[in-house]
C-alpha atoms as a printed R data frame, in Angstrom:
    type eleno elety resid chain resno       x      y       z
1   ATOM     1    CA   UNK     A     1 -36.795 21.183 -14.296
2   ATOM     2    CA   UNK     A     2 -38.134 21.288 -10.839
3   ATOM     3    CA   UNK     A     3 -38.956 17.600 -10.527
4   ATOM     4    CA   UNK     A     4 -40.802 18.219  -6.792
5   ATOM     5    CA   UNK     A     5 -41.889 21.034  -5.277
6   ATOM     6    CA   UNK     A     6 -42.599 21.371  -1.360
7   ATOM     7    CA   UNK     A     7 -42.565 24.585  -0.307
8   ATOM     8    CA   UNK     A     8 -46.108 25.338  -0.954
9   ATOM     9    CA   UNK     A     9 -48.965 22.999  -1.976
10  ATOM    10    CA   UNK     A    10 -47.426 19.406  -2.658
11  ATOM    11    CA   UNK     A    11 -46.075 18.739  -6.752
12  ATOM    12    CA   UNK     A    12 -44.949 15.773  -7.959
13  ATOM    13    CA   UNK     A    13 -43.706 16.725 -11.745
14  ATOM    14    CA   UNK     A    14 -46.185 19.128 -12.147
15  ATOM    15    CA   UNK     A    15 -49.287 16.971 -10.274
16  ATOM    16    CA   UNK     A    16 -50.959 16.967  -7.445
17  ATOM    17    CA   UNK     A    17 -49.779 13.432  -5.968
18  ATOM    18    CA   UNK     A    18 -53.418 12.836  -4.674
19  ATOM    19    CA   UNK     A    19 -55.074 12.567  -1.554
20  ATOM    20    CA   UNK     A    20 -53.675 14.325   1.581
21  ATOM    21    CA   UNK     A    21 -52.172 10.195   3.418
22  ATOM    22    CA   UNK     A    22 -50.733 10.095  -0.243
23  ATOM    23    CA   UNK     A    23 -49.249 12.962  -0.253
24  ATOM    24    CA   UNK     A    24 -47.697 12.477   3.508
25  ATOM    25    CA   UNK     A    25 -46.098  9.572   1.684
26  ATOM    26    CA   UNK     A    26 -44.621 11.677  -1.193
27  ATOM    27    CA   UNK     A    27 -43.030 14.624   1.345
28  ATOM    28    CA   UNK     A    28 -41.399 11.658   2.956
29  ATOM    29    CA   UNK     A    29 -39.743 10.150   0.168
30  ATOM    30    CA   UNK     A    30 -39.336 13.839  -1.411
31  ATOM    31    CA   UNK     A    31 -37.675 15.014   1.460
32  ATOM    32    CA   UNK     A    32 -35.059 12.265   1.485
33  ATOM    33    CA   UNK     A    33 -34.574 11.913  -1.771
34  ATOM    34    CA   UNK     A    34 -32.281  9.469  -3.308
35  ATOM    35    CA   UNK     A    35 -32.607  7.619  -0.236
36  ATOM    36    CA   UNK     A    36 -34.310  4.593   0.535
37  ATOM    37    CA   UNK     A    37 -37.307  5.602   2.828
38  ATOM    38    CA   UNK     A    38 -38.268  2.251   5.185
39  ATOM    39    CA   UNK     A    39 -42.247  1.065   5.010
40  ATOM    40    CA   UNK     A    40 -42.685  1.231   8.439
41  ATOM    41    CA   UNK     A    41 -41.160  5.206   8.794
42  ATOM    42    CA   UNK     A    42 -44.069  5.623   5.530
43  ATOM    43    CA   UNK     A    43 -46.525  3.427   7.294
44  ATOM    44    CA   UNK     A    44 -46.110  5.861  10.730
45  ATOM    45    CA   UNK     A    45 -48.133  3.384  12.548
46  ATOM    46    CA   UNK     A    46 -50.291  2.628  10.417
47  ATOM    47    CA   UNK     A    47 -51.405 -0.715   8.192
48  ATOM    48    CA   UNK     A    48 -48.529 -1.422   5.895
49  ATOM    49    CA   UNK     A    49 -51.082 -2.340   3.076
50  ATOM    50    CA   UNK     A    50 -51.803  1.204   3.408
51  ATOM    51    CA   UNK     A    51 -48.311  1.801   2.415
52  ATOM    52    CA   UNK     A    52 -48.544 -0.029  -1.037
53  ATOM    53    CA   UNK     A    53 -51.749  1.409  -1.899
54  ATOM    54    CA   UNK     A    54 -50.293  4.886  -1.441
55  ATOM    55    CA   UNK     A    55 -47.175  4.101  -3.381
56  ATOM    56    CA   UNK     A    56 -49.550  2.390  -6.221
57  ATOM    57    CA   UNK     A    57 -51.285  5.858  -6.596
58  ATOM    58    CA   UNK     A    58 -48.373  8.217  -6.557
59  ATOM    59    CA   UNK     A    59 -47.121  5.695  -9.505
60  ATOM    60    CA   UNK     A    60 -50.093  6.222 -10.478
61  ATOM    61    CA   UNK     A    61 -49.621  9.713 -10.837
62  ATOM    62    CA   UNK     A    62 -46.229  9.634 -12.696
63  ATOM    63    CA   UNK     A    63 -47.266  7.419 -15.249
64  ATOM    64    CA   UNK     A    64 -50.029 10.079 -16.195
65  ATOM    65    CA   UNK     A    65 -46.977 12.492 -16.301
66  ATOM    66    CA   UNK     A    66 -45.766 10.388 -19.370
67  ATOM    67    CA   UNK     A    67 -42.853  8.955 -16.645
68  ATOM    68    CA   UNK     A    68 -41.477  5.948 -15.833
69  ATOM    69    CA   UNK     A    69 -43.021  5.242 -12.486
70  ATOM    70    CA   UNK     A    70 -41.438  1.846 -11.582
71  ATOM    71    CA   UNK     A    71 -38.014  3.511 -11.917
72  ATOM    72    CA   UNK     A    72 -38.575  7.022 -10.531
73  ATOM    73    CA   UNK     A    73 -40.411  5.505  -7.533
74  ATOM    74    CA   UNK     A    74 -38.365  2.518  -7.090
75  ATOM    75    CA   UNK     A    75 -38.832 -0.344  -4.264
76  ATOM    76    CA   UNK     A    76 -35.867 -1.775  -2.929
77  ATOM    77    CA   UNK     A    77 -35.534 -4.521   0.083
78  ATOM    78    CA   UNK     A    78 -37.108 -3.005   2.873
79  ATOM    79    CA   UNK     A    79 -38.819  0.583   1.831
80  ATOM    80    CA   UNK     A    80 -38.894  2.974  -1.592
81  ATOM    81    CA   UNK     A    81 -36.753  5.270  -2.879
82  ATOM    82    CA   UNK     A    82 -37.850  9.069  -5.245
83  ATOM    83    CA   UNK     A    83 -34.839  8.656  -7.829
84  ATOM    84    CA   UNK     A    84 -34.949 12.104  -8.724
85  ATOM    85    CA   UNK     A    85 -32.007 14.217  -7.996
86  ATOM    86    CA   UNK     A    86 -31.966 16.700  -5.095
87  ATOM    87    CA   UNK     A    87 -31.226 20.190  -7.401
88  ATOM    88    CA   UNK     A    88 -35.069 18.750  -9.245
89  ATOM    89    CA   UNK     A    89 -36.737 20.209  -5.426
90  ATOM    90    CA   UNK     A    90 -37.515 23.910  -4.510
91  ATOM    91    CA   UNK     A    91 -36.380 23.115  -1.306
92  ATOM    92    CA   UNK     A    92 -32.769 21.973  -2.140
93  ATOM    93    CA   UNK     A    93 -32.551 25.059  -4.979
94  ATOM    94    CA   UNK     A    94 -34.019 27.279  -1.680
95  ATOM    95    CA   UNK     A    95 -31.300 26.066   0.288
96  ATOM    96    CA   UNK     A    96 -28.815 26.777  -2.418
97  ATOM    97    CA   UNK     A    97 -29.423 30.245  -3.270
98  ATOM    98    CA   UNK     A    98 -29.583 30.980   0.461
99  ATOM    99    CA   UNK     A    99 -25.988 29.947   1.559
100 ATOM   100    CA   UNK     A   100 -25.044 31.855  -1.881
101 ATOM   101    CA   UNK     A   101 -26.341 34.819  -0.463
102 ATOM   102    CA   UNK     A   102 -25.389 34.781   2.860
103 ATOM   103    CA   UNK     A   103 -21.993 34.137   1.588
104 ATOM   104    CA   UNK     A   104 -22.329 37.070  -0.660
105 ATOM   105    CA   UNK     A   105 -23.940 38.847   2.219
106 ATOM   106    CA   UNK     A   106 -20.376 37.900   4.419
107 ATOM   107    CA   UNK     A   107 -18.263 39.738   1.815
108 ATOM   108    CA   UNK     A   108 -20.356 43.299   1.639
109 ATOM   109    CA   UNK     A   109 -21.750 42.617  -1.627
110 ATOM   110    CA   UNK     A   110 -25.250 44.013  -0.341
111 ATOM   111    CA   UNK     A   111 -27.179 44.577  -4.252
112 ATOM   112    CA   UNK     A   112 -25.930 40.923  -5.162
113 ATOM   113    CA   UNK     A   113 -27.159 39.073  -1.489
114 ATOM   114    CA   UNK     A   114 -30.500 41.005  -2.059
115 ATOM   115    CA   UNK     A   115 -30.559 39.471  -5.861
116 ATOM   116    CA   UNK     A   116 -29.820 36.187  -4.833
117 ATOM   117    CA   UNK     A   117 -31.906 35.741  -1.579
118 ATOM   118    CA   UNK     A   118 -34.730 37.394  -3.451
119 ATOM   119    CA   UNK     A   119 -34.516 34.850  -6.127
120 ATOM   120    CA   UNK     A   120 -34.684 31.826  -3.260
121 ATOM   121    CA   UNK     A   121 -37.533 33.354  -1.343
122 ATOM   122    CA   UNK     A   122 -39.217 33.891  -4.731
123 ATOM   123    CA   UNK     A   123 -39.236 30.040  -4.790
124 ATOM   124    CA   UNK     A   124 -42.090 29.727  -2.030
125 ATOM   125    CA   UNK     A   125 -45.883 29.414  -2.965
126 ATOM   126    CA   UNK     A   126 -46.960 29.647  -0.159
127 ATOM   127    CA   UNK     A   127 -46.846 27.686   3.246
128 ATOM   128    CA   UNK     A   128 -44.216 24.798   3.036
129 ATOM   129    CA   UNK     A   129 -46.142 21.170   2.539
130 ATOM   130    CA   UNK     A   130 -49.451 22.987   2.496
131 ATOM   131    CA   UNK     A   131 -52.537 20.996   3.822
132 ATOM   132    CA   UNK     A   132 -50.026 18.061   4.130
133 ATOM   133    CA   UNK     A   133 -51.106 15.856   7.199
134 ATOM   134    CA   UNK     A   134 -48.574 13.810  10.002
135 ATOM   135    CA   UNK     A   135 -46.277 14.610  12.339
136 ATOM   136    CA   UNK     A   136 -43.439 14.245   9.672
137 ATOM   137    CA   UNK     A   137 -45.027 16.541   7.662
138 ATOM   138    CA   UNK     A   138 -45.547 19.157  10.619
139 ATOM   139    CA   UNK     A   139 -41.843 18.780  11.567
140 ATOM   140    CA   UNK     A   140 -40.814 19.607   8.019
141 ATOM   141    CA   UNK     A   141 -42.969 22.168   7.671
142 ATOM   142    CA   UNK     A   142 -41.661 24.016  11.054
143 ATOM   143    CA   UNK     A   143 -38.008 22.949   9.554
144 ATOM   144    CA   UNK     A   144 -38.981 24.848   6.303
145 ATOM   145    CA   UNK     A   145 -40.670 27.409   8.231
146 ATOM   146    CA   UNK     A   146 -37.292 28.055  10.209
147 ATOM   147    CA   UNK     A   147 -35.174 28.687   7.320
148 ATOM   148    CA   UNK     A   148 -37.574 30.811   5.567
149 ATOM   149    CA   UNK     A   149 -37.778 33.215   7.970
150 ATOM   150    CA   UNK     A   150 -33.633 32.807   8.431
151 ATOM   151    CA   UNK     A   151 -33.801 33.824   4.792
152 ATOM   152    CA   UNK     A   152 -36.366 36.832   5.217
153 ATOM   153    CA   UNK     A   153 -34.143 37.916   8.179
154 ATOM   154    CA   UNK     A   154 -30.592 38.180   5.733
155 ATOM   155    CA   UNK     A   155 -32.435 39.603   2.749
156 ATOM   156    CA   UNK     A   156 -33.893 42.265   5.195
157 ATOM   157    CA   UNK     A   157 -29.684 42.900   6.271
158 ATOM   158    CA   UNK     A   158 -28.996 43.391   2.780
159 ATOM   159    CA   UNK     A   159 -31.575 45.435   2.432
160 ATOM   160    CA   UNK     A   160 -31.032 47.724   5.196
161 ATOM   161    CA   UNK     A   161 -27.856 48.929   3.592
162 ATOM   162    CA   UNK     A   162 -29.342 49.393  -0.168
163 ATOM   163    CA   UNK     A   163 -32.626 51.450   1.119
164 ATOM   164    CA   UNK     A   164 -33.929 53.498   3.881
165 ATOM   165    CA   UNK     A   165 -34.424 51.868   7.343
166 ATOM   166    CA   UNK     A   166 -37.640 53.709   7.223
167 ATOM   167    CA   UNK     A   167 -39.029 51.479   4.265
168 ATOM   168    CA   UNK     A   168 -38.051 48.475   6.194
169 ATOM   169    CA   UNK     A   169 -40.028 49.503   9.603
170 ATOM   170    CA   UNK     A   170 -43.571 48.224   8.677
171 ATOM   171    CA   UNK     A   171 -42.249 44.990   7.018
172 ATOM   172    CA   UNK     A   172 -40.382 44.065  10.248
173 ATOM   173    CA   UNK     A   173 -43.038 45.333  12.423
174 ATOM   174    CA   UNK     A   174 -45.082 42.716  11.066
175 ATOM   175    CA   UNK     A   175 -43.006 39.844  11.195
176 ATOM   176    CA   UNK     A   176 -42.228 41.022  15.111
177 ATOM   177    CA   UNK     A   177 -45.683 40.420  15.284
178 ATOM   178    CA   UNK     A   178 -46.032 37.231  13.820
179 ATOM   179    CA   UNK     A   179 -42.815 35.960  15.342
180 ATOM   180    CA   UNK     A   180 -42.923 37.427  18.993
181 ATOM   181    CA   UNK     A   181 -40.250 34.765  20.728
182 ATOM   182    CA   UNK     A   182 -38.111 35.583  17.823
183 ATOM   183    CA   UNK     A   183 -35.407 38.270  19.279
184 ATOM   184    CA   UNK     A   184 -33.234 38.062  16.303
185 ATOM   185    CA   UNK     A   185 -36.288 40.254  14.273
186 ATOM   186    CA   UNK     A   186 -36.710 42.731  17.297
187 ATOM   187    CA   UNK     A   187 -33.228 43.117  16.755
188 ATOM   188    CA   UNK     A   188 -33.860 44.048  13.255
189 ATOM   189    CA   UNK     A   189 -36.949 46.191  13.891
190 ATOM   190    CA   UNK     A   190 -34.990 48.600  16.793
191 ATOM   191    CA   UNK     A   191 -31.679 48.924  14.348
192 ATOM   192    CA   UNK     A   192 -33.975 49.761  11.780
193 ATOM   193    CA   UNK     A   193 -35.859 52.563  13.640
194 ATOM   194    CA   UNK     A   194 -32.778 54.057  15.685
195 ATOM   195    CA   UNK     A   195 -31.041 54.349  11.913
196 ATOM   196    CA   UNK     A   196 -34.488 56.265  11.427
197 ATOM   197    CA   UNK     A   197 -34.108 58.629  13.825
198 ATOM   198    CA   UNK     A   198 -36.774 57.110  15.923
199 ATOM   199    CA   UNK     A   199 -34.962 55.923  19.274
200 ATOM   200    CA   UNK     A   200 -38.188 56.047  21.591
201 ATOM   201    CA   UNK     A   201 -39.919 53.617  19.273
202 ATOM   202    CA   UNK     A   202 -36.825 51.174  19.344
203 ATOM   203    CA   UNK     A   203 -36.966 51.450  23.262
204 ATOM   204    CA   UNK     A   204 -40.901 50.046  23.080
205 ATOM   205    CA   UNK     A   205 -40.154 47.415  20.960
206 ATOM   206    CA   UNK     A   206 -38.042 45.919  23.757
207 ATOM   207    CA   UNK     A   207 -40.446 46.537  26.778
208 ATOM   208    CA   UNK     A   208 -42.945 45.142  24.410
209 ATOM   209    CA   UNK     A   209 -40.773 41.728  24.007
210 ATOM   210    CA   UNK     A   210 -42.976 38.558  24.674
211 ATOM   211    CA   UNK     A   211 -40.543 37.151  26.990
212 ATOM   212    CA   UNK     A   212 -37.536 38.187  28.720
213 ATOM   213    CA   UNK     A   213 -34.976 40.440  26.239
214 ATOM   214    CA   UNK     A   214 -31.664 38.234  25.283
215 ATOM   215    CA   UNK     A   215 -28.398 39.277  25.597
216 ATOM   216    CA   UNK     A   216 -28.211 40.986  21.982
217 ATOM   217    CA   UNK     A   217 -31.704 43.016  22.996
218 ATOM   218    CA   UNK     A   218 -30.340 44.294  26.043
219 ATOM   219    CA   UNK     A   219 -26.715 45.566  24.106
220 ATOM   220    CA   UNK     A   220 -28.953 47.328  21.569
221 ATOM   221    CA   UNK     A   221 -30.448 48.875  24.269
222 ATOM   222    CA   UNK     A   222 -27.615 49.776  25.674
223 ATOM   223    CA   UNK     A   223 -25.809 51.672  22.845
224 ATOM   224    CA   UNK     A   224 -29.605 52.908  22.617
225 ATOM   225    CA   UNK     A   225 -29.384 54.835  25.721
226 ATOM   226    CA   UNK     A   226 -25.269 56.009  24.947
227 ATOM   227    CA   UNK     A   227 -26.236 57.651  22.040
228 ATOM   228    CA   UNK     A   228 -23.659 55.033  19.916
229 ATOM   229    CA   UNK     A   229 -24.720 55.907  16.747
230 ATOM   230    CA   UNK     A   230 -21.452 54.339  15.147
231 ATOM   231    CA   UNK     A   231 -22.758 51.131  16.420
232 ATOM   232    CA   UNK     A   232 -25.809 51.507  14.491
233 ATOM   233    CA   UNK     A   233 -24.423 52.412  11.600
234 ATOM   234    CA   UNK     A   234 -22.290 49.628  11.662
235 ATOM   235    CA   UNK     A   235 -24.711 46.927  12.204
């Protein structure tokens, strides 16, 4: 059972935990769970009451899930703990899958890394901690964010050796242009097209980089403009 889910709009067990401060408080404890979260990290500068009327309603909310709220959502000295454990979130099953495939990915089992990092990206709704307010909120989401894209980026690897480059090209183009300081997708994009026979292209996407071309860039243009194809087909 996926106790929590967080990569998407906020679940606790299946419910919405409430209103967005309430559900700041539940990405906090869900984020860390099993560990005991301190009042004044869920308080984040505000009134500590606040803190106990926003742990009152998410106990609120498991007890309308038929669960034991007192013990799920436990208070110990100094702050509260989610006892749920970590393989009941999306984002600790996310996590998992992904090291599975990139390990699977490390050992040139390209059909199996595409199965398995398909299945962890499959886990996403949507945009991690959706609508979720607070800067610990925003700094998980971007963390989330991160290894999504990480994820999109190894599944696209496996990919490239199960299909042709050509199929790949619009995808990438489009998360080039969603992610312009992100080199490691140009990268992507210009193997993709020289392994489509379309060199010129892969030359623009470089003079077309947001900001100056990393080391990687400029060695892909390099065996660009030799004519390497063996590098290419290797990568």
């Amino acid at each position: 059972m996926t106790a929590v889910e967080l990569l998407g709009p906020v679940r606790a067990f299946g419910a919405n935990p409430g209103p967005g401060p309430q559900q700041a408080a539940f990405a906090m404890l869900a984020s860390k769970a099993g560990q005991v979260v301190k009042v004044e990290e869920l308080a984040a500068g505000a009134p500590v009451s606040r803190v106990r009327t926003h742990i009152a309603g998410l106990r609120r909310v498991l007890r309308q899930a038929g669960l034991d709220a007192k013990s799920i959502l436990a208070s110990t000295g100094d702050g509260y703990v989610l006892r749920v454990e970590p393989d009941q979130t999306d984002s600790w099953q996310f996590d998992k899958l992904h090291r599975r495939g990139v390990a699977t990915l490390a050992v040139g089992d390209h059909s199996a890394a595409a199965d398995v990092l398909a299945s962890a990206l499959a886990l996403w709704r949507g945009e991690a901690l959706t609508g979720v307010p607070g800067t610990f909120a925003a700094w998980e989401r971007d963390r989330l964010t991160e290894r999504r894209l990480t994820a999109t980026e190894n599944l696209i690897r496996a990919r490239m050796r199960l299909t042709e480059p050509a199929e790949l090209v619009p995808e990438l183009a489009h998360l080039v242009e969603s992610n312009p300081h992100r080199d490691s997708l140009r990268e992507l994009l210009m193997v993709a097209l020289v392994r489509s026979g379309r060199r010129a292209e892969a030359l623009l996407v470089l003079r077309d980089s947001a900001r100056k071309p990393g080391p990687q860039l400029l060695r892909i243009q390099e065996r660009i403009l030799a004519d390497d194809e063996a590098f290419f087909e290797a990568s």
